[in-house]
KOLMAR-41485 format. One record per atom (N, C-alpha, C): y, x, z; residue number from 1; atom name; residue in three letters. Coordinates in Angstrom, 2 decimals. Layout:
% residues N
NODE:Y:X:Z:pase:marlum:rokol
NODE:Y:X:Z:NUM:CA:ALA
...
% end
This chain:
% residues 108
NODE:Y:X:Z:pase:marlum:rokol
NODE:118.22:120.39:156.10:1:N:UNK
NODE:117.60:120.09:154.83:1:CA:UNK
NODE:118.25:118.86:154.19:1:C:UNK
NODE:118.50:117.32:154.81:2:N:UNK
NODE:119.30:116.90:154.56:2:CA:UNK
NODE:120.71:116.69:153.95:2:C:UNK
NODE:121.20:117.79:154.90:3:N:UNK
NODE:122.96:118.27:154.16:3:CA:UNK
NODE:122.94:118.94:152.70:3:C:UNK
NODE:121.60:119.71:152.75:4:N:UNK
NODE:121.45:120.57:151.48:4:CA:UNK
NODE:121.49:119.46:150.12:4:C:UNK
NODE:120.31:118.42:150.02:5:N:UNK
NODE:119.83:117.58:149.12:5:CA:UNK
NODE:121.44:116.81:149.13:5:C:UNK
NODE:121.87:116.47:150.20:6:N:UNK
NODE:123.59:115.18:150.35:6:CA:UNK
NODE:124.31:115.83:149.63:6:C:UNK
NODE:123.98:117.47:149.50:7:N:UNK
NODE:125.39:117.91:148.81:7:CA:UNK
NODE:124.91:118.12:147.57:7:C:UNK
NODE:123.71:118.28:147.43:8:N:UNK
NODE:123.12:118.27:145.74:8:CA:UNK
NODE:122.78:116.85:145.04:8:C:UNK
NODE:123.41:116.21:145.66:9:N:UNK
NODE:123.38:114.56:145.00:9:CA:UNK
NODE:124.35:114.02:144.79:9:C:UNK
NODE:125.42:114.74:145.68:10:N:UNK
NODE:127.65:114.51:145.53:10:CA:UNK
NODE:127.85:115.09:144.30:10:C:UNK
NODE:126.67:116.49:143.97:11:N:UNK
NODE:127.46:116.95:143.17:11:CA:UNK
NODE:126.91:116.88:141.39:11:C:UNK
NODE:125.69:116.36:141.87:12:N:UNK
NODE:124.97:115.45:140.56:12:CA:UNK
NODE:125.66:114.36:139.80:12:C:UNK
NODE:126.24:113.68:140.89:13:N:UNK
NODE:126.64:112.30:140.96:13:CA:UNK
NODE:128.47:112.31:140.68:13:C:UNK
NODE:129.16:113.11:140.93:14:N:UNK
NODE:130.46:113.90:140.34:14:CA:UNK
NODE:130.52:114.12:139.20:14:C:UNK
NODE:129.57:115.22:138.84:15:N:UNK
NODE:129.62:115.70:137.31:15:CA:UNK
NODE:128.81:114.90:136.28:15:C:UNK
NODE:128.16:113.21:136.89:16:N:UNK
NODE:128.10:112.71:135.96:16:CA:UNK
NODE:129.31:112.17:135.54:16:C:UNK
NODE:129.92:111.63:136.78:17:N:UNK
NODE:131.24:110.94:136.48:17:CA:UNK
NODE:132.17:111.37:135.52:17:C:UNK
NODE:132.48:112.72:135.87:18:N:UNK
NODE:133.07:113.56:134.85:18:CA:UNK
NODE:132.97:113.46:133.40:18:C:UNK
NODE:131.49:113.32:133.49:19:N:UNK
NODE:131.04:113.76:132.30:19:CA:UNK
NODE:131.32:112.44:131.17:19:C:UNK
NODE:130.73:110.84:132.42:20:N:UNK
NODE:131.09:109.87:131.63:20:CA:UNK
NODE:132.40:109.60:130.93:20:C:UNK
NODE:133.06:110.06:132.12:21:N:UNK
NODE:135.08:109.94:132.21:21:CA:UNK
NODE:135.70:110.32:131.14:21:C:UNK
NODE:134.78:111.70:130.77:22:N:UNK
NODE:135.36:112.50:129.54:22:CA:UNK
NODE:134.94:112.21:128.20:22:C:UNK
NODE:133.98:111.23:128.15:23:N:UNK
NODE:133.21:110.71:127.17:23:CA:UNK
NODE:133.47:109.42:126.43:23:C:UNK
NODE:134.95:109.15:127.29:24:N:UNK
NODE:135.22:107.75:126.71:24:CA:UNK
NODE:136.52:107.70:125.80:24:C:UNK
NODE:137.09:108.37:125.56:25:N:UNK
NODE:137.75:108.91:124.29:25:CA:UNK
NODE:136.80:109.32:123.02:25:C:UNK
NODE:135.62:110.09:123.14:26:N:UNK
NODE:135.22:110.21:122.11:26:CA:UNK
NODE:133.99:109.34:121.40:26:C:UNK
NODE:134.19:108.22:122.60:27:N:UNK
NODE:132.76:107.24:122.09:27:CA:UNK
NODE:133.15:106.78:121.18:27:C:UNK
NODE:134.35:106.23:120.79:28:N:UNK
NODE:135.31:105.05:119.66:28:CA:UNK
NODE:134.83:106.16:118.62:28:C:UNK
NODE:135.23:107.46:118.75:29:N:UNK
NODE:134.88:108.24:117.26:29:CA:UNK
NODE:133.43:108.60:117.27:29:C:UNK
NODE:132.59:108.69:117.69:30:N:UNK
NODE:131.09:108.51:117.93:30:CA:UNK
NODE:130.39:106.96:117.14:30:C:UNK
NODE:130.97:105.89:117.43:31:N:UNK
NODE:130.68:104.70:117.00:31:CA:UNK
NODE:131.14:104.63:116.10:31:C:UNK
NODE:132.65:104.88:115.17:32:N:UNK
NODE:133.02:104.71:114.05:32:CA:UNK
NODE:131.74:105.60:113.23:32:C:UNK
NODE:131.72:106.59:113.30:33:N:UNK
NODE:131.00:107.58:112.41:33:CA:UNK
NODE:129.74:106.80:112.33:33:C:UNK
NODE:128.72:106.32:113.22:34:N:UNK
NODE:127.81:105.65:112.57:34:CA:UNK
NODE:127.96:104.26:112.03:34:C:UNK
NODE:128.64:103.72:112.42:35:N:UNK
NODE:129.12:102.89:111.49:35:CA:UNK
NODE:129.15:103.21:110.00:35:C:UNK
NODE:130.21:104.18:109.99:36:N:UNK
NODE:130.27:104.57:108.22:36:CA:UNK
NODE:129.36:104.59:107.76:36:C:UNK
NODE:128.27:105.41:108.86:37:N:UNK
NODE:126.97:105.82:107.87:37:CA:UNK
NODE:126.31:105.15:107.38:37:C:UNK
NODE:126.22:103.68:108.26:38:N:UNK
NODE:125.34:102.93:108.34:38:CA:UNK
NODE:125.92:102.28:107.03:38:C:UNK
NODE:126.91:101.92:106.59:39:N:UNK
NODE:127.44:101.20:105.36:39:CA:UNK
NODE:126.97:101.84:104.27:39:C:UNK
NODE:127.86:103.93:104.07:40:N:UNK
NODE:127.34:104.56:102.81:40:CA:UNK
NODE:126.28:105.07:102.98:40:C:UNK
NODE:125.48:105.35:103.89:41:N:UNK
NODE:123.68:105.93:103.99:41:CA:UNK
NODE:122.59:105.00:103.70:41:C:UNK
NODE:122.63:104.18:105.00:42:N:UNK
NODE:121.94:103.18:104.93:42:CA:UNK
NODE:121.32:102.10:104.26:42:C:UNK
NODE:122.40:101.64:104.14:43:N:UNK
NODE:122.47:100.20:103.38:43:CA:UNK
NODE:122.04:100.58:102.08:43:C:UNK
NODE:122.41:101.55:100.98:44:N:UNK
NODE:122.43:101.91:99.54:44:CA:UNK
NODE:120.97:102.35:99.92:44:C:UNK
NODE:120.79:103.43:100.76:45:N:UNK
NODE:118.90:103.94:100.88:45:CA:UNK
NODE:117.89:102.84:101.27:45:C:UNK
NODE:118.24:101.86:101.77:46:N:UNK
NODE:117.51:100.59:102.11:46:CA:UNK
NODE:117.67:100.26:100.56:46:C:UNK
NODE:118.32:99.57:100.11:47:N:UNK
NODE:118.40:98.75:98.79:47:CA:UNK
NODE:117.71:99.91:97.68:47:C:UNK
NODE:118.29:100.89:97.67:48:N:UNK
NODE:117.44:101.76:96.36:48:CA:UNK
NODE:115.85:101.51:96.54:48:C:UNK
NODE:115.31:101.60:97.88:49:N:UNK
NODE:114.16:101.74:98.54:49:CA:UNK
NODE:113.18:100.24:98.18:49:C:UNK
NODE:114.16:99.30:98.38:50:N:UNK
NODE:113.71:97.41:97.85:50:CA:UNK
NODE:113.75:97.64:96.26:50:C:UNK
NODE:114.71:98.38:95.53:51:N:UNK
NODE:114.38:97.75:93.74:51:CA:UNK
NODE:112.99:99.09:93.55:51:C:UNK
NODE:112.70:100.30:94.24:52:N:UNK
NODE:111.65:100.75:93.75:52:CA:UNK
NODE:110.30:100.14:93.69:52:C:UNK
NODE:110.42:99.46:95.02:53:N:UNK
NODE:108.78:98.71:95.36:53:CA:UNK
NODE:109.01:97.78:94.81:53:C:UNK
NODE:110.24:96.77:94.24:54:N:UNK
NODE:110.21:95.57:93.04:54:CA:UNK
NODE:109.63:95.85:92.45:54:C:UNK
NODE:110.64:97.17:91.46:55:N:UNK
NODE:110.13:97.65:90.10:55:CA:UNK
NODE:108.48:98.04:90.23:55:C:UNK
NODE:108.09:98.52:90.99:56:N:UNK
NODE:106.39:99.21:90.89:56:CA:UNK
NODE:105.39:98.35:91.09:56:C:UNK
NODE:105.69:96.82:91.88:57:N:UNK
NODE:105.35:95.94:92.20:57:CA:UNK
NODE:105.05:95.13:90.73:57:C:UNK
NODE:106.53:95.12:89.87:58:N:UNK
NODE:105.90:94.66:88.61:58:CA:UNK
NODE:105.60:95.18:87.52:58:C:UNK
NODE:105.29:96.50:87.53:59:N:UNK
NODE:104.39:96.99:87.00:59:CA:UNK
NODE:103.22:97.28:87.30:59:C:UNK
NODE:102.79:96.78:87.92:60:N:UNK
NODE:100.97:96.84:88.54:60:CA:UNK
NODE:100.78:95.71:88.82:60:C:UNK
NODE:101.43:94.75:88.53:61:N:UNK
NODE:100.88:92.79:88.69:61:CA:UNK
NODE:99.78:92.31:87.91:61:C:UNK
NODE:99.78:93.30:87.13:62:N:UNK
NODE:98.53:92.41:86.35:62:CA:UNK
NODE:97.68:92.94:86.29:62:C:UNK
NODE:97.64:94.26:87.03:63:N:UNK
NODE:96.02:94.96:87.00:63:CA:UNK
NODE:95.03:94.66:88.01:63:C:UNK
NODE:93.59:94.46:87.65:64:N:UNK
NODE:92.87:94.20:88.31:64:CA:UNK
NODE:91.54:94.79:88.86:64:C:UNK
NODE:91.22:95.67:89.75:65:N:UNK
NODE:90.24:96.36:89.62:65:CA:UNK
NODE:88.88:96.10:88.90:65:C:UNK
NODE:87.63:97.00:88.18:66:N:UNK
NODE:86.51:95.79:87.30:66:CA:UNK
NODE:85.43:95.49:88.86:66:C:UNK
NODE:84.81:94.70:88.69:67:N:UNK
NODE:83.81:94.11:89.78:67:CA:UNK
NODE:82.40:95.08:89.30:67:C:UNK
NODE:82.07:95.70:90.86:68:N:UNK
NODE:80.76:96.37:90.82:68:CA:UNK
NODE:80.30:96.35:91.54:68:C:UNK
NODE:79.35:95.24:92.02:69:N:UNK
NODE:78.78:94.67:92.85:69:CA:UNK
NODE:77.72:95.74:93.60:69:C:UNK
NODE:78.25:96.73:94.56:70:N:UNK
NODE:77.87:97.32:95.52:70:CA:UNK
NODE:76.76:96.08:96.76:70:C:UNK
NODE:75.60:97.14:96.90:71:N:UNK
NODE:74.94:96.32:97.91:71:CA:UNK
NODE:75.37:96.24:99.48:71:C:UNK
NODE:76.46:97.02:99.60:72:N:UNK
NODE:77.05:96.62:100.32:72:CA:UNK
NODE:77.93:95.63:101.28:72:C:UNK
NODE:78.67:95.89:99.62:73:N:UNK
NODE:80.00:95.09:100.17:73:CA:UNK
NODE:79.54:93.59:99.74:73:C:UNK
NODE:80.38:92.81:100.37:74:N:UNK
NODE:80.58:90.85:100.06:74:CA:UNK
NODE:78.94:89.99:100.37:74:C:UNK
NODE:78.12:91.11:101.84:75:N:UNK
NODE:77.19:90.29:102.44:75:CA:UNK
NODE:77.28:89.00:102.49:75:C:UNK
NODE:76.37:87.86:102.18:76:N:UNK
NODE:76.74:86.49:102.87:76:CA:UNK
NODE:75.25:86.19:103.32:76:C:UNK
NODE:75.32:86.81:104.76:77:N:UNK
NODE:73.91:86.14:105.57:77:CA:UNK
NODE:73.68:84.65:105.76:77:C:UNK
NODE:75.10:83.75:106.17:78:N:UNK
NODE:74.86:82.25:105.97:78:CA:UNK
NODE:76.48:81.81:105.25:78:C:UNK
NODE:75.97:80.70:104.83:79:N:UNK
NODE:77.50:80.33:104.31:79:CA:UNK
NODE:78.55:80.45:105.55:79:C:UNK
NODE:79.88:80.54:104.64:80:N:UNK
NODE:81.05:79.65:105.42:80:CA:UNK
NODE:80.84:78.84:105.78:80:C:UNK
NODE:81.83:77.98:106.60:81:N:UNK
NODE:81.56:76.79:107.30:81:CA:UNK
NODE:82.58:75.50:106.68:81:C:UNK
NODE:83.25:76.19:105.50:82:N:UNK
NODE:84.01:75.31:104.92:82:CA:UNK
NODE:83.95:75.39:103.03:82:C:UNK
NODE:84.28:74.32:102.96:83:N:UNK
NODE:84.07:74.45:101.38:83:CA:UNK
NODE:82.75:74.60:100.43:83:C:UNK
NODE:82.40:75.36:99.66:84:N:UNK
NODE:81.07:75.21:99.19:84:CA:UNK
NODE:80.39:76.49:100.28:84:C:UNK
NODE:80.91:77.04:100.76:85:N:UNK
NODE:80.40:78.61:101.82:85:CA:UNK
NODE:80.47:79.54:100.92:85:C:UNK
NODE:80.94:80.16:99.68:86:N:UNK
NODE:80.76:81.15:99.60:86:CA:UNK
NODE:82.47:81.88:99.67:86:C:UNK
NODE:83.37:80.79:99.50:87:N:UNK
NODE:84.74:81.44:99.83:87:CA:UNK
NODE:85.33:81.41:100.86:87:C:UNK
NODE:85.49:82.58:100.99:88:N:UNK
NODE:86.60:83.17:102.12:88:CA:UNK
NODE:88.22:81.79:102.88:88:C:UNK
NODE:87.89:82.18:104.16:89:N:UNK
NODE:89.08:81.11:104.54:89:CA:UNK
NODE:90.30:81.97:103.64:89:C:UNK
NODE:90.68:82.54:103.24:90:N:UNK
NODE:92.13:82.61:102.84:90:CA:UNK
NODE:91.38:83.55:101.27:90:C:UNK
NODE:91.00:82.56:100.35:91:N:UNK
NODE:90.54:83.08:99.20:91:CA:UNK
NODE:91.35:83.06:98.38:91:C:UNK
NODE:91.69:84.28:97.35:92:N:UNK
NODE:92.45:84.49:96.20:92:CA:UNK
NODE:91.36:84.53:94.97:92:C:UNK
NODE:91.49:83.55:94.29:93:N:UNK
NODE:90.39:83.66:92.90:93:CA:UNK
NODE:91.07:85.12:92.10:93:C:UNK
NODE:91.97:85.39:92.26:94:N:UNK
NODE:91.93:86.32:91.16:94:CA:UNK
NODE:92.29:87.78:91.55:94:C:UNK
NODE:92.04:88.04:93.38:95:N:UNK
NODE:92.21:89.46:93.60:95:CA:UNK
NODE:90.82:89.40:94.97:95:C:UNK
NODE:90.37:88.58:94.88:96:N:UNK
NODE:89.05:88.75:95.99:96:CA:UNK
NODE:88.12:88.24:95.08:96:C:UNK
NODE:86.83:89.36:94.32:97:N:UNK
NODE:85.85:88.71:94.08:97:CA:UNK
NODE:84.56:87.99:95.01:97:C:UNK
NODE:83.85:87.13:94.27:98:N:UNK
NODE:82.45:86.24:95.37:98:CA:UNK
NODE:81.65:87.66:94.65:98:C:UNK
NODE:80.70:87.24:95.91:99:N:UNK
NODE:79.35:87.78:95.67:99:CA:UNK
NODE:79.03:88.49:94.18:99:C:UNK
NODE:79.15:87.54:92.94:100:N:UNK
NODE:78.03:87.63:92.04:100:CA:UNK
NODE:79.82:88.20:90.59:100:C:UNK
NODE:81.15:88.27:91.03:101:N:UNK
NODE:81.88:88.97:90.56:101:CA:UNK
NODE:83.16:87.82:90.30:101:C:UNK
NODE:84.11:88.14:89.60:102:N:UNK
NODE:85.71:87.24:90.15:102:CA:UNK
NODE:85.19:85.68:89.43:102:C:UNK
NODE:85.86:85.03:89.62:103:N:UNK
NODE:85.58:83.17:89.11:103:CA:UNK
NODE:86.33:83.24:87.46:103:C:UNK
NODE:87.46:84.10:87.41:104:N:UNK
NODE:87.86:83.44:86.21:104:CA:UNK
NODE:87.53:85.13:85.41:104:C:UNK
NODE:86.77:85.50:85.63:105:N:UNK
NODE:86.18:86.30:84.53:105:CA:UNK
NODE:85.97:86.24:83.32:105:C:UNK
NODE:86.15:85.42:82.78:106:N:UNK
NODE:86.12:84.90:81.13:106:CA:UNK
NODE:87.53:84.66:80.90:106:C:UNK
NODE:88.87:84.84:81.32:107:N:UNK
NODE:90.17:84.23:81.28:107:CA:UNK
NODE:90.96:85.60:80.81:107:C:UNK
NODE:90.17:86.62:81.82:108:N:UNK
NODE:90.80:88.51:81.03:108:CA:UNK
NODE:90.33:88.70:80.19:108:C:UNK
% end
């Protein structure tokens, strides 16, 4: 049982060799080719991909959803623990409304 598995592991272990042996001529043209790609595929589909979300980015900068104070949402059982308590540690006045609707509501 031994000899059986010794000789099915010589010959695993051969025809990887082979296989690597024969594989090293065509790695250089294997690596060039993605290379190329990576210059004319890549790179241009990355960048087209950055000016779309620019461009869409500034066209929706100034919209703001209207405030409808769901009884749900923007619970405050006790204040924060900083500031006057009703704002959020990382508060945006003009895309997180308080409780009672946005702060500069008279400014749109």
């Amino acid at each position: 049982m031994a000899a059986v598995w010794g000789r099915l592991l010589r010959r695993g272990f051969s025809s990887a060799r082979q296989l690597s042996a024969a594989a090293g001529g065509e790695e250089h043209q294997a690596s060039r080719m993605w290379k190329i790609l990576s210059f004319v595929v890549a790179i241009p589909g990355v960048s087209v991909c950055m000016l779309n979300c620019y461009l869409k980015a500034q066209q929706h900068a100034h919209e703001r959803t209207e405030f409808v104070a769901y009884e749900h949402l923007r619970i405050r059982s006790k204040p924060f623990p900083w500031g006057d308590g009703t704002h959020s540690l990382f508060h945006n006045s003009h895309a997180n409304p308080l409780p009672t609707g946005y702060e500069d509501a008279g400014e749109h």
